[in-house]
C-alpha positions as CSV (number, residue, x, y, z in Angstrom):
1,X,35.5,-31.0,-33.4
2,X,38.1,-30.8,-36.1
3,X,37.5,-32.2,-39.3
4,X,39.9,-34.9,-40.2
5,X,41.7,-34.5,-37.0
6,X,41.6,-38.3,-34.9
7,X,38.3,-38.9,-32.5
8,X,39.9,-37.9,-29.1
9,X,41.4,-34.4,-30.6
10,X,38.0,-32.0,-28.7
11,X,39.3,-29.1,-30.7
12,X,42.0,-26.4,-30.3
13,X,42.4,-23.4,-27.8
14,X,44.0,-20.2,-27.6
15,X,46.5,-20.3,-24.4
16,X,48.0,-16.7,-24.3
17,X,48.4,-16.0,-28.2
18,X,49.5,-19.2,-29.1
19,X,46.8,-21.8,-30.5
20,X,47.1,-25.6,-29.6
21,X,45.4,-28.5,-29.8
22,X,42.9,-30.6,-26.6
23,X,43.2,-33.5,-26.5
24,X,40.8,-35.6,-24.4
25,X,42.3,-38.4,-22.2
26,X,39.9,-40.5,-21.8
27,X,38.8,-41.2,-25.3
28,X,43.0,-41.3,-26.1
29,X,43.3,-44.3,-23.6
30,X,39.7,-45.9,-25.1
31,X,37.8,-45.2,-21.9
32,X,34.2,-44.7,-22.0
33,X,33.7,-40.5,-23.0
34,X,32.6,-38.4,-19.6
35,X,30.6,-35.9,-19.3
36,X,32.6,-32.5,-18.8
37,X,31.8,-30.4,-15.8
38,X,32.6,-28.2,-13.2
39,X,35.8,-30.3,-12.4
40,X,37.1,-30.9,-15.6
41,X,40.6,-29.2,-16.6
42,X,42.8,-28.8,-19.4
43,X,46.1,-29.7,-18.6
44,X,48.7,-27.9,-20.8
45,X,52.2,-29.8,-21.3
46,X,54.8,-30.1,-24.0
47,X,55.7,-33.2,-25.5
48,X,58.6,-33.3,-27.6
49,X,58.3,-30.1,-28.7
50,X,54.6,-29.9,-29.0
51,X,52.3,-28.0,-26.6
52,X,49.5,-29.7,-26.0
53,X,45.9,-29.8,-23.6
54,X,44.8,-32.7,-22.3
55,X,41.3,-32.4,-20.7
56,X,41.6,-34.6,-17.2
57,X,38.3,-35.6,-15.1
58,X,39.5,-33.3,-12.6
59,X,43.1,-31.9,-10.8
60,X,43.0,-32.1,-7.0
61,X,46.5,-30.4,-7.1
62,X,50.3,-30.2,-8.2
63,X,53.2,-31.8,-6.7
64,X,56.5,-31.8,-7.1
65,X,57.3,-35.7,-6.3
66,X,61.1,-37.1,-5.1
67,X,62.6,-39.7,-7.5
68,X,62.8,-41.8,-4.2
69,X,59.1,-42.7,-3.6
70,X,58.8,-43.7,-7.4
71,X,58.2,-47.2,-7.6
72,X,57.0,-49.6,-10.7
73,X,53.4,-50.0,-10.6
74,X,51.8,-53.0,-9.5
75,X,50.4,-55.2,-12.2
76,X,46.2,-54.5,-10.9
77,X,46.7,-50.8,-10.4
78,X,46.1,-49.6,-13.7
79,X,42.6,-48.1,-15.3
80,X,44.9,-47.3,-18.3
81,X,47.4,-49.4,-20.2
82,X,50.0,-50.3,-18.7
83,X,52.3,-48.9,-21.3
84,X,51.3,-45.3,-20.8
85,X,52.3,-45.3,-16.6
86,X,56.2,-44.7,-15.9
87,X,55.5,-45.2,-12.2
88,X,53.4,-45.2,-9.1
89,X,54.4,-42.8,-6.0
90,X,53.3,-42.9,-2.5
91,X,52.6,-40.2,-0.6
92,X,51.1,-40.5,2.7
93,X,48.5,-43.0,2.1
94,X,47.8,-41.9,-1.8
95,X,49.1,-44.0,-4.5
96,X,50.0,-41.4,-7.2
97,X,50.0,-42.8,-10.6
98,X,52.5,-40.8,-12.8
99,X,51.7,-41.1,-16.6
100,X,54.5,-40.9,-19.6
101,X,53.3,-38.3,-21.1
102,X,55.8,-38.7,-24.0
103,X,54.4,-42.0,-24.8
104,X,50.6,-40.5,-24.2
105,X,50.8,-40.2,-28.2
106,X,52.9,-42.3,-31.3
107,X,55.5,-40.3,-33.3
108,X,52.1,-40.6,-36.3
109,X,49.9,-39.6,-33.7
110,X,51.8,-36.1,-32.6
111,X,52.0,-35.3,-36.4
112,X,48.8,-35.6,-36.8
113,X,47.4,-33.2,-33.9
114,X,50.8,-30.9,-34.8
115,X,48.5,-31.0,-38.3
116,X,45.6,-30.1,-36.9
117,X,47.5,-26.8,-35.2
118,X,49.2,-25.9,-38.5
119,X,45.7,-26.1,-40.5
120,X,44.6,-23.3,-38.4
């Protein structure tokens, strides 16, 4: 834990000499805190600018998905609020639901965990 930094900030790593901040999901969205195990991953992205970890339940595996099978999501298929998914994909019989990861965090909330980083 970092002090100061907001309740779902975990801490900060050290990805290949660069230090950035973990952010975990679940507590982000307001979802009940899991336990972390073997499945667990950090999943590194950049968000405007800012290279971030957010730690996922697990990662079955990576696709590279066609604009074409994006649709809107239905109005029952989301865990999370709906303000966070930019679409649903199907893929075989999967339904794939696509996150927008620039809207994951508010413009206060990157400066914040951009603060945390540049305390460090």
């Amino acid at each position: 834990k970092i002090p100061q930094a907001p309740s779902y900030v975990e801490g900060i790593t050290n990805l290949r000499g660069s230090v950035i901040p973990v952010v975990d999901l679940h507590k982000r969205f307001g979802m009940a805190a899991q336990e972390h195990n073997t499945e667990t991953r950090i999943v590194v992205s950049s968000i405007d600018g800012l290279k971030i970890g957010m730690i996922v339940s697990a990662v079955s595996e990576v696709l590279t998905i066609d604009d074409s099978v994006i649709e809107l999501p239905p109005p029952m298929v989301s865990t999370v609020n709906s303000e966070f998914i930019i679409g649903v994909a199907k893929l075989d019989k999967r339904l794939v639901i696509l996150l927008d990861l620039a809207r994951v965090l508010t413009t206060d909330e990157k400066d914040q965990v951009a603060r945390v980083v540049a305390d460090k």
